[in-house]
Backbone of each chain as ProteinMPNN parsed JSONL, in Angstrom:
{"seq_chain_A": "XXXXXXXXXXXXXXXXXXXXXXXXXXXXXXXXXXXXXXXXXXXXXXXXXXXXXXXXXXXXXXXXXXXXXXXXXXXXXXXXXXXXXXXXXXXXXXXXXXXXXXXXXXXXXXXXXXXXXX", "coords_chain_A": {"N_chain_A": [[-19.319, -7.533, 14.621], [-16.616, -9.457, 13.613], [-14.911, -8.921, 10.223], [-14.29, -11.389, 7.469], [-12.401, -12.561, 4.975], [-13.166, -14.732, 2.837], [-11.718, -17.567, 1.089], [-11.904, -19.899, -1.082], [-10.977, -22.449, -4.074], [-12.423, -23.995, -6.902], [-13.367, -26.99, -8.901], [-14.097, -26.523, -12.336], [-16.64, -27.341, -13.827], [-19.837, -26.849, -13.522], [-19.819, -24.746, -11.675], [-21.809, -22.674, -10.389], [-23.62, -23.856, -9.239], [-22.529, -24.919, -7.149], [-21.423, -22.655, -5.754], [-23.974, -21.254, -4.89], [-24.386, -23.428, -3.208], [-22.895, -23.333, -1.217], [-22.788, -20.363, -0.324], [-25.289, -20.087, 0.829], [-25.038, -22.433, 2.275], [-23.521, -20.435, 4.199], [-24.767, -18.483, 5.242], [-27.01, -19.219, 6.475], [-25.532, -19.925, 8.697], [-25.461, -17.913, 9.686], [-23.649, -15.959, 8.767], [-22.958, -12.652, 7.056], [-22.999, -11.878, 3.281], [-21.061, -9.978, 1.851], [-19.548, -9.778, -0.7], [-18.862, -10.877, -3.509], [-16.065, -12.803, -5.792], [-14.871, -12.981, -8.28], [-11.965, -14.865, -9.531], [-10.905, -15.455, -11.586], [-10.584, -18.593, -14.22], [-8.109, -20.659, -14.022], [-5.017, -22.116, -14.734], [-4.093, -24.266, -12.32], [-0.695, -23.84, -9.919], [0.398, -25.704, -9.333], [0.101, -29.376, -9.835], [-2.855, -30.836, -7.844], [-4.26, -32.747, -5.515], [-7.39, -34.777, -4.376], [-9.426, -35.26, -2.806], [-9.102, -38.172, -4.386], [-8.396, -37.579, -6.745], [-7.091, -35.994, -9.276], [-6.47, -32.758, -9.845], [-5.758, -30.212, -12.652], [-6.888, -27.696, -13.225], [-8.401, -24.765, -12.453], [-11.636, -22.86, -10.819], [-10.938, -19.993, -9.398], [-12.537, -18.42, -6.275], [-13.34, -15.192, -4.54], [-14.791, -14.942, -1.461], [-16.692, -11.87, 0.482], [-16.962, -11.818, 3.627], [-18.792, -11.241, 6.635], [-19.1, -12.267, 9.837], [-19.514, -14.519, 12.828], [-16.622, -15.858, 14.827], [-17.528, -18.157, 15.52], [-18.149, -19.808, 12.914], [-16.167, -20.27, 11.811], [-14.927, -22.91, 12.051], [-17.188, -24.93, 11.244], [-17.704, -23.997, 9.122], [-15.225, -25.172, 7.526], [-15.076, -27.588, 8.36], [-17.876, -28.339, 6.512], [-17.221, -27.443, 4.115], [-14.651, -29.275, 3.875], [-16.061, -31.597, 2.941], [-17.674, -31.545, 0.716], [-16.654, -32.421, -2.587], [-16.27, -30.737, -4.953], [-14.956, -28.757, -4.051], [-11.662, -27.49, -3.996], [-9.814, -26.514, -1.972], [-9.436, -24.327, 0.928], [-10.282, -21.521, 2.936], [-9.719, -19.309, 5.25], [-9.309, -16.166, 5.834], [-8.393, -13.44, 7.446], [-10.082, -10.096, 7.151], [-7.5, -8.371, 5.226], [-6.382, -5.463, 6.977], [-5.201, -2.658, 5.385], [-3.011, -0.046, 6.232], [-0.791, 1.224, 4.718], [-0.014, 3.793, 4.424], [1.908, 4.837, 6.152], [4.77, 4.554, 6.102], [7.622, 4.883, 6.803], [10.278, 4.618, 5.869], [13.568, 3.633, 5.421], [15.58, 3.366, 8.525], [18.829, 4.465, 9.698], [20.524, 1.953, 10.816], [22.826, 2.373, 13.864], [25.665, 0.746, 13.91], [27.968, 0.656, 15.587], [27.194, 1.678, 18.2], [25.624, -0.297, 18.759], [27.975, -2.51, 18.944], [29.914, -1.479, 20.659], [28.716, -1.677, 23.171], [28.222, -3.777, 23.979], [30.951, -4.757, 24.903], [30.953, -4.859, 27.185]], "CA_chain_A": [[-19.007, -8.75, 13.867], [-15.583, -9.059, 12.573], [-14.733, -9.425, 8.522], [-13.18, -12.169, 6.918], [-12.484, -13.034, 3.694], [-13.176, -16.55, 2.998], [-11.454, -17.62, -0.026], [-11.804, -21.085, -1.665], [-11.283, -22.271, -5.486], [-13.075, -25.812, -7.164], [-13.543, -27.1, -10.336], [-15.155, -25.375, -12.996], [-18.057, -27.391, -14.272], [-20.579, -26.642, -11.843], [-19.472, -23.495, -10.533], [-22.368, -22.099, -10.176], [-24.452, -24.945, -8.478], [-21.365, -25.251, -6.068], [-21.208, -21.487, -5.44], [-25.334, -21.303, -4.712], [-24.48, -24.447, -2.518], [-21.732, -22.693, -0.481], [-23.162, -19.16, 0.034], [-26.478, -20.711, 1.19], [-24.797, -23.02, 4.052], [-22.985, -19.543, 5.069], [-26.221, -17.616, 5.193], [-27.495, -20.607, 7.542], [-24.804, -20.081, 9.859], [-25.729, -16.549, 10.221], [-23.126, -14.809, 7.85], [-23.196, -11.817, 5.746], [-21.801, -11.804, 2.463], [-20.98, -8.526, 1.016], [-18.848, -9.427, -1.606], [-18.005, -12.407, -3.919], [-15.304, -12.168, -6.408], [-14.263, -14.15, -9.085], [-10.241, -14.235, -9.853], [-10.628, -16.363, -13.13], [-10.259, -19.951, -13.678], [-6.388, -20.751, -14.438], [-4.493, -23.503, -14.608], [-2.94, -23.932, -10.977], [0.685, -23.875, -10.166], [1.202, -27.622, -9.232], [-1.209, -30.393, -9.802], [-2.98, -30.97, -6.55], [-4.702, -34.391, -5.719], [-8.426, -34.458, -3.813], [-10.748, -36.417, -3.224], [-9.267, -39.461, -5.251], [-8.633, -36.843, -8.098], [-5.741, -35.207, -9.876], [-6.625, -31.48, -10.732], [-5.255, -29.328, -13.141], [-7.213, -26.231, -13.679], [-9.47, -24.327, -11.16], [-11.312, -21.89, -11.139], [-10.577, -19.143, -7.849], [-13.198, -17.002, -5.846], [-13.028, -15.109, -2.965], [-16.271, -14.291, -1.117], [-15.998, -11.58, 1.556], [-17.796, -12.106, 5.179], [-18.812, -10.774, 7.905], [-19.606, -12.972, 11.313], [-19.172, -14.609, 14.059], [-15.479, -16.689, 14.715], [-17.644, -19.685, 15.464], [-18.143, -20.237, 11.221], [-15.112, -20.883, 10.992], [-14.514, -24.472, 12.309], [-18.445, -25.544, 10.896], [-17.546, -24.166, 7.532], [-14.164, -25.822, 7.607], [-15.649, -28.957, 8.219], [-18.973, -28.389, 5.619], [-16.699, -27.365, 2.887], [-14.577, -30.269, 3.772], [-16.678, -33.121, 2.911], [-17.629, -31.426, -0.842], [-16.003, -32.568, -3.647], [-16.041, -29.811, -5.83], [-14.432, -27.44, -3.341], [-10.244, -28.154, -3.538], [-9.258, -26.041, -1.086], [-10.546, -23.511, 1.302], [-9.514, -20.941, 3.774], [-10.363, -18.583, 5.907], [-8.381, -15.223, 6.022], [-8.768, -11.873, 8.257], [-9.788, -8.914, 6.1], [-6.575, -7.532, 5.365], [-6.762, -3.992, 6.81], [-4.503, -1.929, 4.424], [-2.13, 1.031, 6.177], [0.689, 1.447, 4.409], [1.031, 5.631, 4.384], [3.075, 5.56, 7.218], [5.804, 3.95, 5.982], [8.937, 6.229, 7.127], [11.73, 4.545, 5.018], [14.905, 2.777, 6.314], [16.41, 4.207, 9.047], [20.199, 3.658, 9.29], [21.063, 1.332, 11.919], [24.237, 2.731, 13.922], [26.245, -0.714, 14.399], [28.446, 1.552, 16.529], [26.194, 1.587, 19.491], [25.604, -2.158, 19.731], [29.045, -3.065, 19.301], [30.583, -0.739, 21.824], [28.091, -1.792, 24.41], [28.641, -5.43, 24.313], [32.323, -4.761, 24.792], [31.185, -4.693, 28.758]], "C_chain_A": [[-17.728, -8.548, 13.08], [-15.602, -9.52, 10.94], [-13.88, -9.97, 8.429], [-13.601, -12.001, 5.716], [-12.067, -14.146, 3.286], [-12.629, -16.569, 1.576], [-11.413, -19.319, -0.537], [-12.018, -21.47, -3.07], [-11.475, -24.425, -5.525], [-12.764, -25.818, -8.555], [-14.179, -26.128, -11.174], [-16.537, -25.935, -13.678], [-19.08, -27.444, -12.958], [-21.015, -25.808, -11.026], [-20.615, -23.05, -10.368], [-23.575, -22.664, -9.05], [-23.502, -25.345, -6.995], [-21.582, -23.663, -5.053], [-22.629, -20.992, -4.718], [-25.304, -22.003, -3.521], [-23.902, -23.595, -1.019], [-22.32, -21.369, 0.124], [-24.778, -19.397, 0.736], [-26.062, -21.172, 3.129], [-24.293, -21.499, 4.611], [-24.057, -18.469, 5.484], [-26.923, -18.15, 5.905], [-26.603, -20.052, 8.571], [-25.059, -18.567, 10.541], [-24.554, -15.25, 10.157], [-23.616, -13.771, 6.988], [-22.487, -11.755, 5.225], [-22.11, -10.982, 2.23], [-20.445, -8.844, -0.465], [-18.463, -10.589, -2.202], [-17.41, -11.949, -5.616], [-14.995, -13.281, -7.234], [-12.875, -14.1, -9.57], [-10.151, -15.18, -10.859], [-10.275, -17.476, -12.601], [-9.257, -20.115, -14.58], [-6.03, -22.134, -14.201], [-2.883, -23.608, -12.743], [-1.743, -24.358, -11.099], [0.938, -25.295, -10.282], [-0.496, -28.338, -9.054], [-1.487, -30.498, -7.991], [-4.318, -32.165, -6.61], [-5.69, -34.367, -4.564], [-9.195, -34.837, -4.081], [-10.507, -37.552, -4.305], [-9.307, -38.426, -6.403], [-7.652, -35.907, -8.451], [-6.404, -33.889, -10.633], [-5.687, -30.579, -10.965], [-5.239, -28.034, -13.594], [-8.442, -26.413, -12.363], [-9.929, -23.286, -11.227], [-11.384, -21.013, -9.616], [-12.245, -17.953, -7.484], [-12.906, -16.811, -4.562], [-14.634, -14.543, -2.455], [-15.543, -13.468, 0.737], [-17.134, -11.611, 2.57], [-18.019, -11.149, 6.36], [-19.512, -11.594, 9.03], [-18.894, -13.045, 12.025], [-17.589, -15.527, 14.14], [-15.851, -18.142, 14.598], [-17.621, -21.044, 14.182], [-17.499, -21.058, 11.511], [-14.87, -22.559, 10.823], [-16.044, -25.329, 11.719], [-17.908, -25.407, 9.222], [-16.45, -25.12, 6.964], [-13.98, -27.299, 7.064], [-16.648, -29.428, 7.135], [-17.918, -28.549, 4.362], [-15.499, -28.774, 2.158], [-14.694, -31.403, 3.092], [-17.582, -32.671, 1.332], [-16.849, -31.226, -1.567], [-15.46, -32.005, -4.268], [-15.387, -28.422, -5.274], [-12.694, -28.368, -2.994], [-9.71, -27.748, -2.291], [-9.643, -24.787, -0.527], [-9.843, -23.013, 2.44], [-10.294, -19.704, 4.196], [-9.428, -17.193, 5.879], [-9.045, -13.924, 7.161], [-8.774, -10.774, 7.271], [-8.548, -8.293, 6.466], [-6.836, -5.914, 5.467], [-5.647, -3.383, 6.192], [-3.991, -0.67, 5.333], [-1.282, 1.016, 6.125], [1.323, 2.857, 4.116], [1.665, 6.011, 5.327], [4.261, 5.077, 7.402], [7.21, 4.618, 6.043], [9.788, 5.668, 6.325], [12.7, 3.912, 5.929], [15.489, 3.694, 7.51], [17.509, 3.404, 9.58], [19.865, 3.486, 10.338], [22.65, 1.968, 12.545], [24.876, 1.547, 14.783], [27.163, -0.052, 15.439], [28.473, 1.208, 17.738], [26.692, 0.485, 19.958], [27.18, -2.629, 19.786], [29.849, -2.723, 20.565], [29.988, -1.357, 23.508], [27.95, -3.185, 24.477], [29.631, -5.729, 24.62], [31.91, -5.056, 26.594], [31.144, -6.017, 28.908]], "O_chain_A": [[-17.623, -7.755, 12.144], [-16.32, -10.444, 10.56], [-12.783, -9.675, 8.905], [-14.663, -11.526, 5.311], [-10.911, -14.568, 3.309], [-13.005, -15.67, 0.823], [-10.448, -19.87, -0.005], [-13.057, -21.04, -3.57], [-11.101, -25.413, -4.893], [-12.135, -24.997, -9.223], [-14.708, -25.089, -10.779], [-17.422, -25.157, -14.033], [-19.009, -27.941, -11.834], [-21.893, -25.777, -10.164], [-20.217, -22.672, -9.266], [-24.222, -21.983, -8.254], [-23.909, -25.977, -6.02], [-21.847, -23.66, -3.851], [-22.39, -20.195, -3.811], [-26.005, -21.546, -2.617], [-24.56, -23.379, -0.001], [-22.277, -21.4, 1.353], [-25.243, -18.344, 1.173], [-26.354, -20.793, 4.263], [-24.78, -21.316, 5.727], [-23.687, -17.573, 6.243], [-27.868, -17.404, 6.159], [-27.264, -19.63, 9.52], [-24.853, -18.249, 11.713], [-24.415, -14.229, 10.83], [-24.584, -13.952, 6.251], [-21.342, -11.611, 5.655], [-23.315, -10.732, 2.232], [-20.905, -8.179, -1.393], [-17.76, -11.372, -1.564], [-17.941, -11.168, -6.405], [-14.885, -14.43, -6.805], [-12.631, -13.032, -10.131], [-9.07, -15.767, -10.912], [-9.879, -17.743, -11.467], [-9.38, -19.805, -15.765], [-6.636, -23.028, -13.611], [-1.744, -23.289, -12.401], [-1.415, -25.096, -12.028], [1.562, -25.892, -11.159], [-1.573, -28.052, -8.53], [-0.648, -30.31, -7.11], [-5.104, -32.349, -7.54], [-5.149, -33.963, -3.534], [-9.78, -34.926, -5.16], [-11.427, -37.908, -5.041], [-10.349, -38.434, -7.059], [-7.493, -34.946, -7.698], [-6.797, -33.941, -11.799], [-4.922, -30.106, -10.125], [-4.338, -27.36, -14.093], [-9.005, -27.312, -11.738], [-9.176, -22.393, -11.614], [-11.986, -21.588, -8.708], [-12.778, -17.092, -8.185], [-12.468, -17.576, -3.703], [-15.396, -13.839, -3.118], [-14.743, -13.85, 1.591], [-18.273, -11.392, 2.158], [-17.168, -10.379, 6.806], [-20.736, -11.468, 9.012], [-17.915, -12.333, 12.25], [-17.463, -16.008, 13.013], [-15.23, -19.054, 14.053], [-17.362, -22.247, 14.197], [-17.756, -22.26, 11.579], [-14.692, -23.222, 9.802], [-15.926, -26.551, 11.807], [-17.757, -26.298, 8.387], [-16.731, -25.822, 5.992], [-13.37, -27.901, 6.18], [-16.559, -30.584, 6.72], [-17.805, -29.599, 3.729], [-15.349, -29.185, 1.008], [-13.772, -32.114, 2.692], [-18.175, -33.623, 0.823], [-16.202, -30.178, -1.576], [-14.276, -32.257, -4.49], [-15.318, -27.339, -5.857], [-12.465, -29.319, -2.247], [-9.17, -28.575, -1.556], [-10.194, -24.011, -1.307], [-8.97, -23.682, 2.993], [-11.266, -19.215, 3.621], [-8.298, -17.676, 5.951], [-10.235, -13.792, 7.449], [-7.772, -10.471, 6.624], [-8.332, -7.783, 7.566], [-7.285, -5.2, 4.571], [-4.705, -3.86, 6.825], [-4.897, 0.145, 5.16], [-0.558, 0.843, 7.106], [2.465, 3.153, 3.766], [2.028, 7.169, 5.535], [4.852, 5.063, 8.482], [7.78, 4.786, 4.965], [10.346, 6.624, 5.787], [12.49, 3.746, 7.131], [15.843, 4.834, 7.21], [17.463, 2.209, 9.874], [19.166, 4.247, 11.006], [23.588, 2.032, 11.751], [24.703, 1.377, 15.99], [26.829, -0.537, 16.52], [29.37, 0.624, 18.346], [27.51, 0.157, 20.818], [27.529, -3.159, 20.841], [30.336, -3.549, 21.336], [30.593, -1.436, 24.577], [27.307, -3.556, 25.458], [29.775, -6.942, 24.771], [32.846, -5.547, 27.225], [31.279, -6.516, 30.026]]}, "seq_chain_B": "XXXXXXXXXXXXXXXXXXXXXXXXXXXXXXXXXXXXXXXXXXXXXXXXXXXXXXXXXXXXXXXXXXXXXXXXXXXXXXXXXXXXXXXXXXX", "coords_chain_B": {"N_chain_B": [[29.823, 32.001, 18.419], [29.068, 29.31, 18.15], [25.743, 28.197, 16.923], [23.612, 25.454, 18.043], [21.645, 23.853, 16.011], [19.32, 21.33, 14.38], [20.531, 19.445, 11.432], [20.349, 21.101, 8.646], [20.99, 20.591, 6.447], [19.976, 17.776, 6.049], [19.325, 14.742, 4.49], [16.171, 13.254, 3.185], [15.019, 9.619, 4.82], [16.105, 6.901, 2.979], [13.995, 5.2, 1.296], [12.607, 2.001, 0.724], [11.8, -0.166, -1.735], [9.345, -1.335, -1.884], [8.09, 0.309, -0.438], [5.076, 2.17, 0.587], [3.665, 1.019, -0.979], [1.023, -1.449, -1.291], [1.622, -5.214, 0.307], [-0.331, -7.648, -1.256], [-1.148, -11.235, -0.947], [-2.723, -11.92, -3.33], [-1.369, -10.356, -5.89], [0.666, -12.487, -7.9], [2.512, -11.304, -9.179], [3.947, -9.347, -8.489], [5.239, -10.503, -6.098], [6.363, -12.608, -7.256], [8.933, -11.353, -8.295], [10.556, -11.296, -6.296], [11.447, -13.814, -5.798], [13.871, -16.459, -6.793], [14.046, -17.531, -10.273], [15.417, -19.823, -10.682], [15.011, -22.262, -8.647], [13.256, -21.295, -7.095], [13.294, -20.11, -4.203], [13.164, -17.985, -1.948], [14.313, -14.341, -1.322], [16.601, -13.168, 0.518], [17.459, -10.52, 2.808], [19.221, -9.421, 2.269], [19.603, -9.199, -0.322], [17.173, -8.146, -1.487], [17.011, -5.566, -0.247], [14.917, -4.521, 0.99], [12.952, -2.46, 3.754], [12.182, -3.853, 7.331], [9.55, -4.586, 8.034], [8.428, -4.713, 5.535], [9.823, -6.781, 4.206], [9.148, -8.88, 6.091], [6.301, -8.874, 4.969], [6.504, -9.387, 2.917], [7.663, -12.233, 2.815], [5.336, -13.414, 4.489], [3.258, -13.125, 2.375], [4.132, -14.559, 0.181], [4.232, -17.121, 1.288], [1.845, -17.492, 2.14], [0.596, -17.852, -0.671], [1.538, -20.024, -1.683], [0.931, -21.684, -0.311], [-1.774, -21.805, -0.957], [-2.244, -21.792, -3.253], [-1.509, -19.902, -5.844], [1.154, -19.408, -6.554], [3.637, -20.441, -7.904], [5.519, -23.427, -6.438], [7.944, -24.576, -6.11], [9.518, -22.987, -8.391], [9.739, -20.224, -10.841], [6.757, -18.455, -12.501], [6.668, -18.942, -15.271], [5.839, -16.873, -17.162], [6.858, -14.561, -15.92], [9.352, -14.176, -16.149], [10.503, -12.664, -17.753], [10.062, -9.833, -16.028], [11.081, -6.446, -14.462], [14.595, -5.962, -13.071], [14.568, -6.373, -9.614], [16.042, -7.227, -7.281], [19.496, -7.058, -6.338], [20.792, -9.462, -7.671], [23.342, -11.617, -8.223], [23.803, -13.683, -10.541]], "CA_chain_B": [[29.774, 31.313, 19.405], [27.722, 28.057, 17.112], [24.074, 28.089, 17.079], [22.663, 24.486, 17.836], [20.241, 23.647, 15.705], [19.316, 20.395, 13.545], [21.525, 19.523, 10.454], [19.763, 21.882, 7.539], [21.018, 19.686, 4.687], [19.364, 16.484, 6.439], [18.602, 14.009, 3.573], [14.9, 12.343, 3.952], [15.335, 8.695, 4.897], [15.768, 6.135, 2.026], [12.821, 4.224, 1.157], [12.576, 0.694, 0.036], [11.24, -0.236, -3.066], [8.046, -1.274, -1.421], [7.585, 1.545, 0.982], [3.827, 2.712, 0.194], [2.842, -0.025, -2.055], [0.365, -2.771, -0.296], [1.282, -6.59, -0.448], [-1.194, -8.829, -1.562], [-1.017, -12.589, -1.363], [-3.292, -12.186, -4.798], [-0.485, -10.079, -6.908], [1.752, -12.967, -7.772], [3.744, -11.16, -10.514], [4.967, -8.428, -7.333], [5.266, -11.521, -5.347], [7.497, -13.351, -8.419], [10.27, -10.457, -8.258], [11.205, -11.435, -4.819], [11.525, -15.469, -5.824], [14.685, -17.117, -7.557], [13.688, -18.276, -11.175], [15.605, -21.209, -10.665], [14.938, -23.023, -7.553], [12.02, -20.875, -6.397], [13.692, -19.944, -3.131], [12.547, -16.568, -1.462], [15.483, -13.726, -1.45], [17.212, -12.69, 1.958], [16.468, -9.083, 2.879], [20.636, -8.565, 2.297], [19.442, -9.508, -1.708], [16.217, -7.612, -2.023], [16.92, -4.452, -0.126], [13.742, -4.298, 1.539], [12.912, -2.786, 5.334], [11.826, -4.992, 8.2], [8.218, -4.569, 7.74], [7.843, -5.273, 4.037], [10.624, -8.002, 3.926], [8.236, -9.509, 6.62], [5.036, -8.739, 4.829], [6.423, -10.214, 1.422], [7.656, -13.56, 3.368], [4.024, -14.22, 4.249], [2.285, -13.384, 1.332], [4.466, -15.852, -0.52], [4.056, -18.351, 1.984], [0.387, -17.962, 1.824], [0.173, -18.014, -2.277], [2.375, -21.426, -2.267], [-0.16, -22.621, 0.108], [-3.779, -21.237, -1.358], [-2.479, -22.0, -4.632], [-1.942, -18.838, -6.925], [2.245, -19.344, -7.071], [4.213, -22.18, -7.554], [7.146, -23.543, -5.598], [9.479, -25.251, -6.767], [10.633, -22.619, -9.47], [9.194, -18.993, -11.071], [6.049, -18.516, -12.981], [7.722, -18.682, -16.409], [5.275, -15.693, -17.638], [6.962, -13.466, -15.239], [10.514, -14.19, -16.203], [10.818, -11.153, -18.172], [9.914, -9.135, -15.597], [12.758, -5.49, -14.543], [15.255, -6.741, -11.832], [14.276, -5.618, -8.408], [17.235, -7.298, -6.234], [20.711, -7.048, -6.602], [21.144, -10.887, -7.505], [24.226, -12.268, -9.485], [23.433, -15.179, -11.08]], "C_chain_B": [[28.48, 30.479, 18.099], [26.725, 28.059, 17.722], [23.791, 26.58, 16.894], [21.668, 24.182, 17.231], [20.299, 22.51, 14.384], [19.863, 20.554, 12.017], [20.374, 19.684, 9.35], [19.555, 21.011, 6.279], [20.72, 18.193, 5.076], [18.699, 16.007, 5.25], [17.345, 13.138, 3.998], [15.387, 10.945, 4.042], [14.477, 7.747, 4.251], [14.685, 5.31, 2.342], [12.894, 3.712, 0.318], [12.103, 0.849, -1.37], [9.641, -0.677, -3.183], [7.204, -0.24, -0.602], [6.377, 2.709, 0.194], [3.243, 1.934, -0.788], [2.498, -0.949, -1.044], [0.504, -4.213, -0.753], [0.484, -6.855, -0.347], [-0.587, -9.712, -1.628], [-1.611, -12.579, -2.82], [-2.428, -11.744, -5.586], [0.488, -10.873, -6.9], [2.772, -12.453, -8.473], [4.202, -9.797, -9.334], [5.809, -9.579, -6.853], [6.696, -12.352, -6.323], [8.962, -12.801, -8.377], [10.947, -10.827, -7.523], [11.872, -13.047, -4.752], [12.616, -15.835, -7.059], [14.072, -17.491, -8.449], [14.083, -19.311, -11.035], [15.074, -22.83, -9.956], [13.207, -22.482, -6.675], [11.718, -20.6, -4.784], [13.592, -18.363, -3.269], [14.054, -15.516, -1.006], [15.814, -13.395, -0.456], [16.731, -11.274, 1.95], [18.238, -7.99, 2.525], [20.625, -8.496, 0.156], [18.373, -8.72, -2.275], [16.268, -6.099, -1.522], [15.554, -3.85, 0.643], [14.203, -3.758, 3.391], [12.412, -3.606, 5.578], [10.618, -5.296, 7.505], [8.089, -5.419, 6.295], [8.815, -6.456, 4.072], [9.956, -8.872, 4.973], [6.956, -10.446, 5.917], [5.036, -9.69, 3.424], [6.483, -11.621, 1.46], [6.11, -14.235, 3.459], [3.406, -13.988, 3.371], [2.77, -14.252, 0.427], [4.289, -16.901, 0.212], [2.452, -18.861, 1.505], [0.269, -18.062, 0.097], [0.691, -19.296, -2.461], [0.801, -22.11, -1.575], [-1.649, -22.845, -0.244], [-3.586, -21.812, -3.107], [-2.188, -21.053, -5.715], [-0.305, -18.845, -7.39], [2.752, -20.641, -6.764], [5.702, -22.314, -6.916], [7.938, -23.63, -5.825], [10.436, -23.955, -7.961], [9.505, -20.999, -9.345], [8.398, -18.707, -11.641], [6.465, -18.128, -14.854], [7.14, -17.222, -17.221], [5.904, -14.624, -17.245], [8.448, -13.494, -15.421], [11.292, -13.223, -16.663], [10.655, -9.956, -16.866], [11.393, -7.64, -14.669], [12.825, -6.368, -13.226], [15.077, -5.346, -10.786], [15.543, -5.756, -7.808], [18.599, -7.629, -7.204], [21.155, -8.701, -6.384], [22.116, -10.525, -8.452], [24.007, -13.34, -9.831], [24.753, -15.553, -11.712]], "O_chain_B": [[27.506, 30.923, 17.491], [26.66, 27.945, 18.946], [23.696, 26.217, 15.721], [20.614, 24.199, 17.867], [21.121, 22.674, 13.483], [19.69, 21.611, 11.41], [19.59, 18.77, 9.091], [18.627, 20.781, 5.503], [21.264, 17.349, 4.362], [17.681, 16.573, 4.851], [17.402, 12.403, 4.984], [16.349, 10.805, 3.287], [13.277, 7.503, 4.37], [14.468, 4.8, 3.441], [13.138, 4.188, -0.791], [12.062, 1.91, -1.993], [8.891, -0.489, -4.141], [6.017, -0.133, -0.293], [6.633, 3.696, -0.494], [2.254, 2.345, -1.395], [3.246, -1.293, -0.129], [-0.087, -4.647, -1.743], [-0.031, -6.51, 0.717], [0.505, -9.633, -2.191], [-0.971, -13.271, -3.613], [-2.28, -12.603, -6.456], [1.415, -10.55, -6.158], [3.874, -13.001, -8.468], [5.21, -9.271, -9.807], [6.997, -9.637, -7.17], [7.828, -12.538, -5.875], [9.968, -13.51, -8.411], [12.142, -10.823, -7.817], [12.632, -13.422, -3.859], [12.296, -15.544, -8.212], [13.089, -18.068, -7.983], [13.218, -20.168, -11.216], [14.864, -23.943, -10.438], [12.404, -23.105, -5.981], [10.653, -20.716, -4.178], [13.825, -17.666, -4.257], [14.876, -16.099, -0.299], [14.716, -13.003, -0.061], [15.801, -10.873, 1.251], [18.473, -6.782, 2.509], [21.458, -7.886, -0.515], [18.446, -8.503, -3.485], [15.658, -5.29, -2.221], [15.378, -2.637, 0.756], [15.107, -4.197, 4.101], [11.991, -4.379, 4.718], [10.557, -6.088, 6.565], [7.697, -6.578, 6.15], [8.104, -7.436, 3.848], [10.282, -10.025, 4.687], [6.616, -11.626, 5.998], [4.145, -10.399, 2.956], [5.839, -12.343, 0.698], [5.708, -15.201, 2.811], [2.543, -14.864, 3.316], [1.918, -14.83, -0.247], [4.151, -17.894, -0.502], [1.995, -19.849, 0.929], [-0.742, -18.741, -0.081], [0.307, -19.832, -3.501], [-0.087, -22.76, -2.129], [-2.432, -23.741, 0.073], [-4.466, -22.125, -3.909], [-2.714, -21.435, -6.761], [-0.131, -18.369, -8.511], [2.53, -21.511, -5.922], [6.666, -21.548, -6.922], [8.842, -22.795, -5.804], [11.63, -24.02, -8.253], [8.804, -20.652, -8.395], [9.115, -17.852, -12.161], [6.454, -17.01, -15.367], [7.952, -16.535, -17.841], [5.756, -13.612, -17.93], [8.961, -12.647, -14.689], [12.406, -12.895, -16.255], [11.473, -9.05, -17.025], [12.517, -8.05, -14.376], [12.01, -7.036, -12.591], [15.259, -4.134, -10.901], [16.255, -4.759, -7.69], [18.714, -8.185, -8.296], [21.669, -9.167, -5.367], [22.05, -9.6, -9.262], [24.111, -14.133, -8.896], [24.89, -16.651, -12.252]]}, "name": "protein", "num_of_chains": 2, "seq": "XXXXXXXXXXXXXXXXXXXXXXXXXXXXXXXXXXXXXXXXXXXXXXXXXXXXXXXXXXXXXXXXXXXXXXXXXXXXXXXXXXXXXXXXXXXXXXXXXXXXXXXXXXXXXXXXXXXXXXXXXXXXXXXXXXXXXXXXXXXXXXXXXXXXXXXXXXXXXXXXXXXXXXXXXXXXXXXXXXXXXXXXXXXXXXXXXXXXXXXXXXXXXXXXX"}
């Protein structure tokens, strides 16, 4: 089963009746959550307008997953059509290797120029 | 008669300013360094100094934070305005 990490942020009165709501339908579909995260509720960068509604603060979680690909387009659609969810997304667990990062290596413009001369 | 053998005083090859640090789309104040205060336009890779890879990796994680929500577009997160200068901008 691959891992995602579903991330979607709503309002804040509620959150918890929203969040109950949400992790429920994904537990239906025959997800496992491992991991749900809360990234504080902030005032987002630019107003954003939903559902007939101008919001200015939100608060962010990320919940992390593990299933099947089919979720995706059911949750998509579920999360959709509630209110209290602004925006919603699906991501690929970012897998993390960055220790093999060798450093710049010079380019020798040299080369290419010479060999386009033909 | 010269002995062949690889240049001794070989300097290791420079590394970025990202090279071993992981982007996140979630760290917007890394993410901020890389973005014009003014206009909120994303820095060339001849302005930030970055290799391929990370001058890649930083493109989409700002793309994705404009779009998810966590940085804003149009300009720079004014909290982060203080922050030390990474790229060789002139303003």
């Amino acid at each position: 089963f691959p891992t995602f990490s579903f991330f979607f942020f709503l309002l804040k009165p509620e959150t918890a009746a929203v969040l109950k709501r949400t992790v429920e339908a994904l537990m239906e579909r025959g997800a496992v959550v491992r991991n749900l995260e809360n990234l504080g509720e902030r005032s987002l960068p630019y107003k954003i307008s939903k559902h007939k509604e101008r919001h200015r603060r939100g608060g962010y979680f990320l919940i992390d997953l593990e299933g099947p690909p089919s979720i995706v387009s059911t949750m998509m659609d579920h999360l959709g059509r509630d209110i209290d969810v602004i925006r919603r997304t699906f991501i690929k667990h970012p897998v993390s290797k960055t220790e093999e990062c060798s450093g710049i290596i010079p380019v020798n413009y040299e080369d290419t120029l010479i060999a386009k001369k033909k | 008669q010269p002995i062949q053998m690889e240049n001794p005083y070989k300097e290791p090859p420079k590394k970025c300013v990202l090279c071993g640090i992981n982007v996140d789309y979630k760290n917007v104040q890394l993410l901020s360094q890389f973005v014009s205060p003014h206009t909120g336009c994303i820095y060339g890779r001849h302005i930030t100094g970055l290799c391929n890879k990370k001058q890649k990796e930083v493109t989409k994680a700002i793309k994705r934070a404009h779009v998810l929500g966590f940085m804003p577009v149009m300009f720079k997160n004014p909290s982060f305005l203080t922050d030390p200068k990474i790229c060789n901008v002139k303003y």
